[in-house]
N, C-alpha and C positions, 0 to 999 in steps of 0.2 A: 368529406364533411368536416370530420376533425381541425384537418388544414385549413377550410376556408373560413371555420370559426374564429381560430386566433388569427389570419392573416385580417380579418373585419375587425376583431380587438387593436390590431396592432395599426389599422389604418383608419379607425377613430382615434385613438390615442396621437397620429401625428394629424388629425383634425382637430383637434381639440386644442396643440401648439407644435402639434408639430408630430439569449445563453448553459496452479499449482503444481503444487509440486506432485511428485508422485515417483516413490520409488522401484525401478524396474530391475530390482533384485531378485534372488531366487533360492530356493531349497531344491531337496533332493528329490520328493516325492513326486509322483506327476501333481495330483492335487494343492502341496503346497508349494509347488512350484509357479506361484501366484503372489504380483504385486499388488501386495493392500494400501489404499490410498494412506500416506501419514503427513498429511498438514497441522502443523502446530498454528497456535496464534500466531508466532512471531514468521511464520510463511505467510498472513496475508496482512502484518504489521508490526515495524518494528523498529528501536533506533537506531535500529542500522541500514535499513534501506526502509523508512517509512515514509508510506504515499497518501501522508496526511497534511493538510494546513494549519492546523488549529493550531501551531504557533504561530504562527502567521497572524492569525485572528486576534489574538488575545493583546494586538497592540490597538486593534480598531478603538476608537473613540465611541461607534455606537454599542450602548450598553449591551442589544443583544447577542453582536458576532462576537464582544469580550468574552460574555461570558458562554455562548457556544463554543468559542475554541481553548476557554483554561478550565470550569469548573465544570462543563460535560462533556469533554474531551474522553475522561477517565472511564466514562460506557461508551466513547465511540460513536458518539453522536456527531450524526452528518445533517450538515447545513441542508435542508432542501432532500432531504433524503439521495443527495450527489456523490458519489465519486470523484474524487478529487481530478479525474482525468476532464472533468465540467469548469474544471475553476483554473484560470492562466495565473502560473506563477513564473515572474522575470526576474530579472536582476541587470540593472542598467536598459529598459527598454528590451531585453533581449529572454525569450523564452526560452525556460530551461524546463517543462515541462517532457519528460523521456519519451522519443520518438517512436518506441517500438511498443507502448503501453497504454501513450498518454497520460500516464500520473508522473507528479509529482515530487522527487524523495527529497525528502528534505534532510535527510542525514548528509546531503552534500557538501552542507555548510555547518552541521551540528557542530555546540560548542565553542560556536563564532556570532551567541547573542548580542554582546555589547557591539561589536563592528560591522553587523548586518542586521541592525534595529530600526533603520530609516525605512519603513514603507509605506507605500501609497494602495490602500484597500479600496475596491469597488466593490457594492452587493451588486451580485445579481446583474441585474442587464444595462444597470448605467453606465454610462458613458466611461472608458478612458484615455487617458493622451497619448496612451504607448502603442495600445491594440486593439483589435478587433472585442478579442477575450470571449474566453466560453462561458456561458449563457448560468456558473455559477460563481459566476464575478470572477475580478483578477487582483491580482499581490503584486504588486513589483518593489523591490528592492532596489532603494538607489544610493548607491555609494560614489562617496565624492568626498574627500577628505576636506575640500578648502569649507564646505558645508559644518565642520565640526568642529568644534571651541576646541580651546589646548588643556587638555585634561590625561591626567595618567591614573589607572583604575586596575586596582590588585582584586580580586574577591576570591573569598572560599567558599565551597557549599558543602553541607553534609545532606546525605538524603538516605531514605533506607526504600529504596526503588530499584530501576536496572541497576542504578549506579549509586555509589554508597560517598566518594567524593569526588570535588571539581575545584579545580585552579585554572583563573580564568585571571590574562594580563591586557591589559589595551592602552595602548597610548595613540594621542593624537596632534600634533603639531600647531595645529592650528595653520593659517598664513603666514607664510614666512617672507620677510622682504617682501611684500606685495607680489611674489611670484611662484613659490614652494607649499606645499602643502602633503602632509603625510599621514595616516593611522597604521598601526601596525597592533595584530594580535596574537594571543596564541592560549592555548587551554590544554588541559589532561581532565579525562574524567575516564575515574576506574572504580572496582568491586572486587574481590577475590569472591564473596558471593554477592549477587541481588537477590532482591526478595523472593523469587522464585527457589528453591533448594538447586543445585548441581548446575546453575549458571555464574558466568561471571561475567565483566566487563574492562576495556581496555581500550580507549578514545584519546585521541591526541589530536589537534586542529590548527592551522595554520591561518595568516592572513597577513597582507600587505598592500598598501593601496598610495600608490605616488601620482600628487599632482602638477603638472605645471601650467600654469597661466602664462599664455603668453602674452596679451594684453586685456581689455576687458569685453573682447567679442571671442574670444576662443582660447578653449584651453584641454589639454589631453591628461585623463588618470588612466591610468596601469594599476589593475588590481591582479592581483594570484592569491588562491588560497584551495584549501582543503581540508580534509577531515580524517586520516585513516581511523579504520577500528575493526578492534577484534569481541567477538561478543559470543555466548553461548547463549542458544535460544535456549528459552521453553518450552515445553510440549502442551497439546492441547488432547485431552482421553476422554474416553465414555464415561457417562453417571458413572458406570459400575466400579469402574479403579477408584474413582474421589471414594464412594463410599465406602471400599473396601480397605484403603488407606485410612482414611479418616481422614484428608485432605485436601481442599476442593483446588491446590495448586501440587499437585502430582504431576511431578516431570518424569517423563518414562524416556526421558535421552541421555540420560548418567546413571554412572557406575563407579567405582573404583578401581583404580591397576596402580597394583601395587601399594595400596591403601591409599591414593591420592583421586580425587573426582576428577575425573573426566566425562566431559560432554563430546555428544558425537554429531550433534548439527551445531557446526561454529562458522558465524559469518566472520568474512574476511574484506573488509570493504576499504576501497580509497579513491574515488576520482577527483583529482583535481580539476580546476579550469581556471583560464589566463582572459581578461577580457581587455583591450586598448579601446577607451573611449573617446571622442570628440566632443565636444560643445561648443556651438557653435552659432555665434546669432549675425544674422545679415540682414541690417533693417530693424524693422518688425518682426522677421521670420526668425522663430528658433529650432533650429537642427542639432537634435540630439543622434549619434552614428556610433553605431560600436561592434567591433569584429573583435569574435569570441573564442576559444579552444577548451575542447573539454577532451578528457582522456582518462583512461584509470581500467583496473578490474572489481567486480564486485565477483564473489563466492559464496558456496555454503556447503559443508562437508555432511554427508548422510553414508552411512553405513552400506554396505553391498556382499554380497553374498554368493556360492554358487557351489552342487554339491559338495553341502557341507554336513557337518555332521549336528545330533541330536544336542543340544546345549548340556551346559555340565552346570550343577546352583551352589547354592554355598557352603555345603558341607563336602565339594567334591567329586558327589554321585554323578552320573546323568542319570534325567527322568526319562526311562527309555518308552514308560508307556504315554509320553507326550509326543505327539508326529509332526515332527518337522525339525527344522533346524535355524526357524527365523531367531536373529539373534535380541528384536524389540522385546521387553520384557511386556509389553499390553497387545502382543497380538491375540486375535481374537482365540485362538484355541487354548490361550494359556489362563483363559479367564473361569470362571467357575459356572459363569451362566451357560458357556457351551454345552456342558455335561449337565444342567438339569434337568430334571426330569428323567436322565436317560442314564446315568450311571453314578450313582449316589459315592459309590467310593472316591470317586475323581473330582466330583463337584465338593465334598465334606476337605479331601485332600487339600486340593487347589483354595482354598476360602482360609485353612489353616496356614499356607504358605502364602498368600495376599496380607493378610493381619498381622503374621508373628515375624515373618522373616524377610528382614529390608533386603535382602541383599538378593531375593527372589524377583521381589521389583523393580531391580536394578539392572543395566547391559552386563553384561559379565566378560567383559574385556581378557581378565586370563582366561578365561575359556579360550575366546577368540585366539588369544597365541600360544594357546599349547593347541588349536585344532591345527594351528600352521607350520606345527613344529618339525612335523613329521612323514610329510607326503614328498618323496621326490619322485617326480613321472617324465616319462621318457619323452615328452615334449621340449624338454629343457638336455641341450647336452653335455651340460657343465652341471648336471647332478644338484642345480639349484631345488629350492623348496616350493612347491604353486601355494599359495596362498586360495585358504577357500574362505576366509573375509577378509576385508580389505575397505579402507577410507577412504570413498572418494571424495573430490571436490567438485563439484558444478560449476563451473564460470561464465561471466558475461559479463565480456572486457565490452572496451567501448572508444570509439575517434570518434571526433564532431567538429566539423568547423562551422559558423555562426556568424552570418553577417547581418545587422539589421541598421536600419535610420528610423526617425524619425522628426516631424517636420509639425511647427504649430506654429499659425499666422492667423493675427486678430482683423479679419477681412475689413471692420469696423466695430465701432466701439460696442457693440451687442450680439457680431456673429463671429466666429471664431472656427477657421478651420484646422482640422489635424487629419494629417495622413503619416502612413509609414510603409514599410515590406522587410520580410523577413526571410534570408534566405538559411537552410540547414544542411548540411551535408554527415549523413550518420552513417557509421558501421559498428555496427553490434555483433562483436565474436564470439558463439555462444561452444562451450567445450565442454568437457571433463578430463579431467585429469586424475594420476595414480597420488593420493595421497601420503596413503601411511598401509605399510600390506601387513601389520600386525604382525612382523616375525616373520614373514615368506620373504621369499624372494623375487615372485614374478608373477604376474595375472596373465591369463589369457585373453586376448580383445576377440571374443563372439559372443553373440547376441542369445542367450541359452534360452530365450523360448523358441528364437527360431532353431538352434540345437534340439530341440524339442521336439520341434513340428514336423522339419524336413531332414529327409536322407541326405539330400544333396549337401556336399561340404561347403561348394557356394556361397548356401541363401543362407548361412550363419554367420558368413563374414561380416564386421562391422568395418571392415575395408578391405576391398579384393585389389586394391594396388598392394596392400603389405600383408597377406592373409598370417590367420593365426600368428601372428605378430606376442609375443611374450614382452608384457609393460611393464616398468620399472617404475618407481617414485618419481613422479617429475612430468610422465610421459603423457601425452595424449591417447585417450582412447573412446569407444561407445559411440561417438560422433563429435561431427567438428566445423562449424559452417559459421558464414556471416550471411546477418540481415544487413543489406542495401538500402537506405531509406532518404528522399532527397523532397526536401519541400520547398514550396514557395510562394509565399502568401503575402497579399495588399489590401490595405483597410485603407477605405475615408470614412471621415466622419466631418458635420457642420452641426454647432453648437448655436443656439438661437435665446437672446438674455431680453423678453422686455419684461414691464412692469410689473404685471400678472402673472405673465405665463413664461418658462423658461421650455422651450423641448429640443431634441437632436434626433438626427438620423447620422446613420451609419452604414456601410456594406465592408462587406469582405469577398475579395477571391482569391482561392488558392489550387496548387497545383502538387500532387503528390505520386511520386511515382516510388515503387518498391518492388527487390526482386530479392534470390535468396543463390549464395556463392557456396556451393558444398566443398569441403577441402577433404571428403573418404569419398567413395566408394561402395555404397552399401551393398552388400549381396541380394537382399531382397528386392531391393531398386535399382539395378545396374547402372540403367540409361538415363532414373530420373532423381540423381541424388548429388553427382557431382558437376561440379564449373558451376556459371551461368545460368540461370534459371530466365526463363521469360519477364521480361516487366510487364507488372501491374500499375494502369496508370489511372490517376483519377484528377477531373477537375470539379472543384464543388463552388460552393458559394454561400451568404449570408447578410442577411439585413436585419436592424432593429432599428428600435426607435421607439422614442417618449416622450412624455411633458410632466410639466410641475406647475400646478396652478395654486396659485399664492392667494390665500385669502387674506392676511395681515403677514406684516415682517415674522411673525411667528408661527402662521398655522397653516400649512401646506400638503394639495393633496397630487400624490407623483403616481404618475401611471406609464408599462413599457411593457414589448413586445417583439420577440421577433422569430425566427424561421432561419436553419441554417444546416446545410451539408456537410458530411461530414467523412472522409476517407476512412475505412474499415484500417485496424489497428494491425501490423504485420504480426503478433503474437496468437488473433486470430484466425488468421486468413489462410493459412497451410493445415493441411490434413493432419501432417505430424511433420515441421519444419526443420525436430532432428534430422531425419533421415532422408527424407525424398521433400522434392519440390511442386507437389500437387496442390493444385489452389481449392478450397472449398466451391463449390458446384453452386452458380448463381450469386456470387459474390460482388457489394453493391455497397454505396458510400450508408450512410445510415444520417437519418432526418433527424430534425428536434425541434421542437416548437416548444415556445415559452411565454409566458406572460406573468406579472405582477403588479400589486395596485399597494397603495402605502397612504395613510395617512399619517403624519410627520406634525410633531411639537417641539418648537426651542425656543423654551421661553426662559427667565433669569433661574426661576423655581423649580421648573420640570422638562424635562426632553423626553421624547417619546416618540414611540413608532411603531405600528400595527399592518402588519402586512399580509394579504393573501396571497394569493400565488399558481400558476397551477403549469404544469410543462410534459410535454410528453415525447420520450425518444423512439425511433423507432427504426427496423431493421438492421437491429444488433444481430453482429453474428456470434456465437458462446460453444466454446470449440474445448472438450477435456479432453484427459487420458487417461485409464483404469479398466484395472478388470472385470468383467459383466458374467456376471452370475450365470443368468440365462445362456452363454454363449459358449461358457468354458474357455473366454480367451481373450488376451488384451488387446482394448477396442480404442479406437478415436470415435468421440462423442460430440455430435456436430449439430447444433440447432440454427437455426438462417429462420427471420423473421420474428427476432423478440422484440419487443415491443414491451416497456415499461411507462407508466406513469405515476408523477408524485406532485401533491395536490394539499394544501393547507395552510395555516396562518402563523404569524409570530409576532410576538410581541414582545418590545422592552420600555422600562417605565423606571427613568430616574429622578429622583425628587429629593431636592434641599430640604429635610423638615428645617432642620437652622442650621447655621454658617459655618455648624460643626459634624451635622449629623446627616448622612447619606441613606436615602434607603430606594432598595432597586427591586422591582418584579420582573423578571423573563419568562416567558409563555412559548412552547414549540408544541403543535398540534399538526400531523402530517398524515398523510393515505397514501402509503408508497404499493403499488399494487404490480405484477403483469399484466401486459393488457391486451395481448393475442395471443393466439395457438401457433407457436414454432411447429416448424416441419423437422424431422430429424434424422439424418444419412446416419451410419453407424458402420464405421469403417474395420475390417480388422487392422492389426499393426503390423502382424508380418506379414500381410503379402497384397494384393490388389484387391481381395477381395469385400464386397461391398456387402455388409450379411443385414442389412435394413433401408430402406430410403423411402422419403415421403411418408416418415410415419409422425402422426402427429402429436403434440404433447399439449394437455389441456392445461395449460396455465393460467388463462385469464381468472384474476381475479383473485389467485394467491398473493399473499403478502410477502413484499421484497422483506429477508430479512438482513441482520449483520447491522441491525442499529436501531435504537429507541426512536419510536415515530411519534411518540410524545414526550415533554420533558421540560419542566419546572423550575424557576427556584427564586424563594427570596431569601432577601439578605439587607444587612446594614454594614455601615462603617462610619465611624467617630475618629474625624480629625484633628489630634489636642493641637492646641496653638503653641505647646508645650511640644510640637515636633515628633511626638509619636501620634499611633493611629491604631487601630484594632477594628474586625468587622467578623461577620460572620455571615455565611449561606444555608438554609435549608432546601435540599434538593430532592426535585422526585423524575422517577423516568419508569416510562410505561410501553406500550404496546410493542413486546420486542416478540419477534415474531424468528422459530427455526428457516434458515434458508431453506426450500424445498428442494429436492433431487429429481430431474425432472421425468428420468424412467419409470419410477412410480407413478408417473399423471399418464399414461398411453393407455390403448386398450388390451391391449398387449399384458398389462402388467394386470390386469383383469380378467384375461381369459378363464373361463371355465367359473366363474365366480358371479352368483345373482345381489342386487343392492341389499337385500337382506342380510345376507353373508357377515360375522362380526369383522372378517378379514378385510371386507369392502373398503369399511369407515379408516379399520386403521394402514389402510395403502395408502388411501385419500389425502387422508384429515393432514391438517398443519399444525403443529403443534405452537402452543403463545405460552411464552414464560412469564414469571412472576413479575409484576411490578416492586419495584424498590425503592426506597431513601436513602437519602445517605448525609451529615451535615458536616461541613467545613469549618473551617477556625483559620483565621490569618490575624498577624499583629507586626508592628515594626517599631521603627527607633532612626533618628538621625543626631551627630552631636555634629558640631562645627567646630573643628581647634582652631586657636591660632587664625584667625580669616582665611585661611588657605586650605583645610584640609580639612575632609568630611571623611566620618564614618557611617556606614548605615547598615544597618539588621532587621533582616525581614526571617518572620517563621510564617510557615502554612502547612497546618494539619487537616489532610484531606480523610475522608470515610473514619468522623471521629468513632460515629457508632459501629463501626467496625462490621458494616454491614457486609459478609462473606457471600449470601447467596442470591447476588443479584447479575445477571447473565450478562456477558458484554457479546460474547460470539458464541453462534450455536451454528450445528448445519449438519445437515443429513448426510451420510457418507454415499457418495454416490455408487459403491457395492450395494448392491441389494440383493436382498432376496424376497421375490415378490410373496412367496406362502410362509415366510417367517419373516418379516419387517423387522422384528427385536433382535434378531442375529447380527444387526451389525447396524448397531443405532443410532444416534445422532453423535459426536460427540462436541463437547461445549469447553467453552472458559469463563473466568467467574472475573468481575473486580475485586481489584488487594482491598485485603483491610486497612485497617487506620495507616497510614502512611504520613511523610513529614519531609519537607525541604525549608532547610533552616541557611540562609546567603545572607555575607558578610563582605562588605568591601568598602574599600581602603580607598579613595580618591584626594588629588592634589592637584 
């Protein structure tokens, strides 16, 4: 019924004229011998591998995707309430959208602003020249140097954010000899701290782009560039640490050694990529072609553990009547809400050591190497030291080769065809590795909760080709496999221009095929972990289409629609793709239906645009890993048949009051809901066994949360003729809704329990955070020397009111416990307060 509603939208419309992490460390005890989920903010956003556009956006021309992607960026406001994996981002015609996830990162090219500032934005389901594009518009990025005036541009920024400075260089050649053409860039941006305490940051970025023309129908650029960077994240904690800090940006991933901070989740990121372009016109016809290379590692170091001992704090002691030995200073036993109510000594204790003594809330790194100082075991026969913590690093290297064309031919002066195909060839090397062994000398590679579970020495190996293998710095261990991912996809589209009415259609098909290469051996999966896995193949497909009905040169009303298939993402599709190669049970491309309606103004005085919208995805499959309360054991967490929908209006309204004075309203009103009852497999992790299936989870009708589904703002700006300019925004953002965990919605997590029951409500219920404000300030300056040479300075102070307690990420921790919900709560992160980026640059 759904389907055939908007497939009737979408075919009057062309009547009318025509888109975690989780660490599996361990303690001594059996009980805390359990991984607690520890996602910070910067695990599901960051600048170092962040899967957002909204720089992207903030070059759009229409007032409301600017200021959706610079002035509400800051809450994590999403277009459409989309995931950036909805929205194609290219660069030369050629998607660089990550094959193994579908989003986006744009840290690929961070700090290579001024030399990848040309792009071409589509909202939403319009038409583009390069692609098909997902159904939440597309970005491409087009680099061409002979395209760019001869200009040389130094700038500094100062900011007090991740990163505190930035030196950013770009020259550009211009045409040379009617045949040459060059830009070349390059930037640093660093922090010994950002604004978060025990982070820092370390970015360098490269870029070169050589053209030659060979006459005036064809001509080839060569671009390469890249971004390395090193970054310490922040962490993301319970109400209960901000409170008990006293502040609502409490990083619980640093400490000190040796009096100096260190952080223990540090991203390591650098992929480059090389692209040779064609241009190419035959006729009428122009062919854009360009084969691509992408290559690199990304990282991120987390802490790991394994009979170890009772932590030691800052006067020395250990706390021996604390049980465990996890080494996070906010695991949940070390908090004071554990012990209420039940042993007053320990909750009064623990509240005095949260308040007085930083160094309580802090990793305790010499701990960690005097626990390693001291154990040599007859494992080792060179009398080395085992290391019981120890630095991993996580990896996910990555090859890609990338070939696409693209092809636009004016059939006649009013219809205009474009096609193109895009071919991908991907391996994603996903590992770990032995970081830093704190003072040991060797880790053992088995798996300690299957040490745990079974006798057999076997079913512990994390490789039975090299068992009990002793790892050094450097080494591979835990697991070690490549994602296979091979696409291939063809879009046409006809574009249709008369007096009235302009509208196009479009289709897409494509082909995906993905299988999974193990390089161990796992003990628990002998047969189904290494070599070759089975391919997974899929063909999908896609159509849209719309019109634009022109009432006057100025007042125009656009309407689009379409329907399109979509291959399940290989990050979901494997039960647990570390180790074994089992495909999730009933696994299927996943639908999307969309539509939107626009009425549209540009006129000399006002531009404007008022859009509704409404789209709905369906049979997503949403696949964790963590430990389950009820089970006593770490599970794969597996739902098949979610079903989301997001539904609402936006609006932006630019207005000349006079020829100096700008004043702009943006409006986003959104209903991001679930919108079926997943089925839910529940797999254990060490071994075949399947401890749930077919159980269902009642989600319809909770709110997607992880972003404001309303949100405001106006503003002005006065441009002196005098060559400066000053403006201001006042902004509001509202209905931010905790993500839900979806164990708590079964009936299961309701047993024995009548509606009555106060426990009911709060298993249920979803929690809705505060609405906020928050108001900006921006001003600038340009002087001109000399005819040749400009300076210009720009400041923008963001959250002047220093608004602290307004929510950007919240979300339930998926441990529960279903007869104590507060045992282990939601935990959140807040936007910075007042904040400032002040750029200064030097052109000639």
């Amino acid at each position: 019924m759904r389907k055939s509603v908007l497939l009737t939208f979408m075919l009057l419309a062309l009547t009318l004229g025509g888109f975690a992490q989780v660490d599996t460390t361990a303690v001594d005890t059996k009980e805390d011998f359990i991984p607690i989920i520890t996602l910070s903010a910067s695990d599901f956003e960051t600048d170092d591998e962040v899967h957002d556009i909204s720089g992207l956006l903030q070059g759009s021309r229409d007032v409301f995707m600017s200021t959706a992607g610079f002035t509400f960026g800051s809450a994590r406001f999403r277009v459409r309430g989309y995931n950036s994996e909805n929205s194609t981002v290219l660069i030369n015609g050629v998607t660089v959208n990550d094959p193994e996830t579908g989003r986006a990162f744009y840290s690929t090219w961070g700090g290579l602003n001024d030399a990848m500032r040309n792009t071409v934005n589509t909202i939403g389901l319009a038409p583009s020249e390069v692609t098909f594009g997902g159904f939440g518009g597309t970005n491409n990025i087009e680099i061409r140097p002979s395209q760019n005036r001869t200009d040389t541009r130094v700038t500094y920024s100062a900011a007090n954010r991740n990163y505190r400075n930035r030196i950013m260089f770009t020259h550009s050649t211009g045409i040379v000899d009617d045949s040459w053409a060059m830009t070349i860039s390059g930037s640093r941006r660093w922090a010994q701290q950002g604004y978060v305490e025990g982070t820092f940051y370390d970015a360098y970025a490269y870029f070169v782009a050589l053209e030659r023309k060979l006459n005036e129908s064809h001509s080839f650029t060569f671009t390469a560039f890249g971004a390395p960077s090193k970054s310490a994240r922040s962490g993301i904690a319970v109400q209960e640490a901000y409170d008990l800090t006293g502040n609502q940006f409490y990083n619980p991933n640093w400490g000190y050694q040796d009096g100096k901070v260190r952080n223990a989740r540090v991203n390591n990121y650098h992929k480059p990529m090389m692209l040779l372009t064609h241009y190419g016109n035959f006729g009428k016809t122009t062919v854009t072609s360009t084969a691509a290379y992408s290559f690199g590692r990304g990282g991120n170091t987390a802490l790991n553990w394994r009979n170890a001992s009772s932590p030691t704090w800052s006067d020395g002691s250990t706390i021996n009547w604390l049980v465990g030995s996890d080494p996070r200073p906010d695991y949940y036993r070390y908090l004071p809400s554990y012990y209420e109510g039940v042993d007053d000594y320990m909750f009064n204790k623990l509240t005095d050591l949260w308040q007085n003594d930083e160094k309580f809330r802090q990793i305790n790194w010499d701990h960690m190497y005097f626990a390693n100082s001291d154990e040599i075991s007859a494992d080792d026969p060179t009398g080395g030291k085992r290391s019981k913590y120890m630095l991993e690093e996580r990896r996910n290297d990555h090859t890609q080769w990338i070939f696409n064309t693209n092809a636009r031919h004016p059939l006649t002066d009013r219809i205009i065809l474009t096609g193109g195909a895009n071919v991908s060839l991907f391996k994603g090397n996903q590992f770990k590795v032995v970081n830093d062994l704190l003072g040991g000398d060797w880790w053992k590679d088995v798996d300690p909760f299957a040490e745990r579970d079974f006798d057999d020495e076997n079913f512990y190996q994390n490789d039975l080709n090299n068992p009990n293998r002793l790892v050094k710095v450097g080494d591979k261990f835990g697991y070690d496999f490549t994602a296979n991912i091979n696409q291939l996809d063809v879009f046409a589209q006809s574009e249709f221009s008369y007096t009235k009415v302009d509208f196009f259609v479009a289709a897409t098909l494509s082909h995906t095929s993905f299988w999974r290469t193990g390089h161990m051996r796992n003990g628990r999966f002998p047969d189904n972990s290494y070599g070759d896995s089975d391919k997974n193949n899929f063909l999908n497909y896609g159509v849209k289409g719309g019109a634009t009905y022109k009432f006057s040169g100025r007042h125009y009303f656009d309407v689009n629609a379409g329907y399109q298939t979509r291959a399940p993402y290989f990050r979901n599709s494997y039960i647990s793709s570390r180790v074994r190669d089992h495909v999730v049970n009933g696994l299927k491309s996943e639908q999307i239906l969309a539509a939107d309606a626009s009425y549209v103004v540009r006129a000399p005085l006002v531009k404007s645009r008022l859009t509704v919208y409404y789209s709905e995805i369906m049979d997503q499959t949403w696949n964790r890993s963590y430990y389950h309360e009820g089970y006593n054991t770490f599970v794969n967490y597996i739902m098949t048949g979610v079903d989301t929908r997001t539904m609402g209006a936006e609006l932006g309204v630019e207005v000349n009051v006079t020829p100096d004075i700008t004043v702009n309203a943006v409006g986003a009103w959104g209903h991001y809901t679930y919108n079926s009852r997943p089925v839910v497999s529940v797999a254990r992790d060490n071994d075949y066994e399947l401890l749930a299936e077919n159980r269902t989870v009642y989600f319809k009708n909770y709110r997607i949360g992880g972003t404001p589904q309303a949100a405001a703002s106006v503003g002005f700006r006065y441009n002196s003729p005098k060559y400066w300019f000053v403006g201001s925004n006042f902004n509001y953002f509202g209905k931010i809704y905790i993500e839900p965990t979806p164990d708590r919605r079964t009936e299961e997590a309701l047993e024995g329990l009548v509606s009555t029951d106060p426990e009911w409500n709060k298993i249920l219920e979803q929690q809705k955070m505060n609405d906020g404000y928050t108001l900006d300030i921006f001003g600038g300056k340009s002087w001109r020397i000399a005819n040749n040479y400009y300076i210009r300075a720009n400041l923008s102070v963001s959250n002047v009111l220093n608004n602290q307690s307004l929510t950007v990420l919240a979300f339930e921790q998926l441990r529960t416990d279903y007869r104590d919900v507060d045992r282990f709560p939601p935990k959140m992160a807040y936007m910075y307060g007042t904040n400032f980026f002040l750029n200064v640059n030097f052109s000639f």
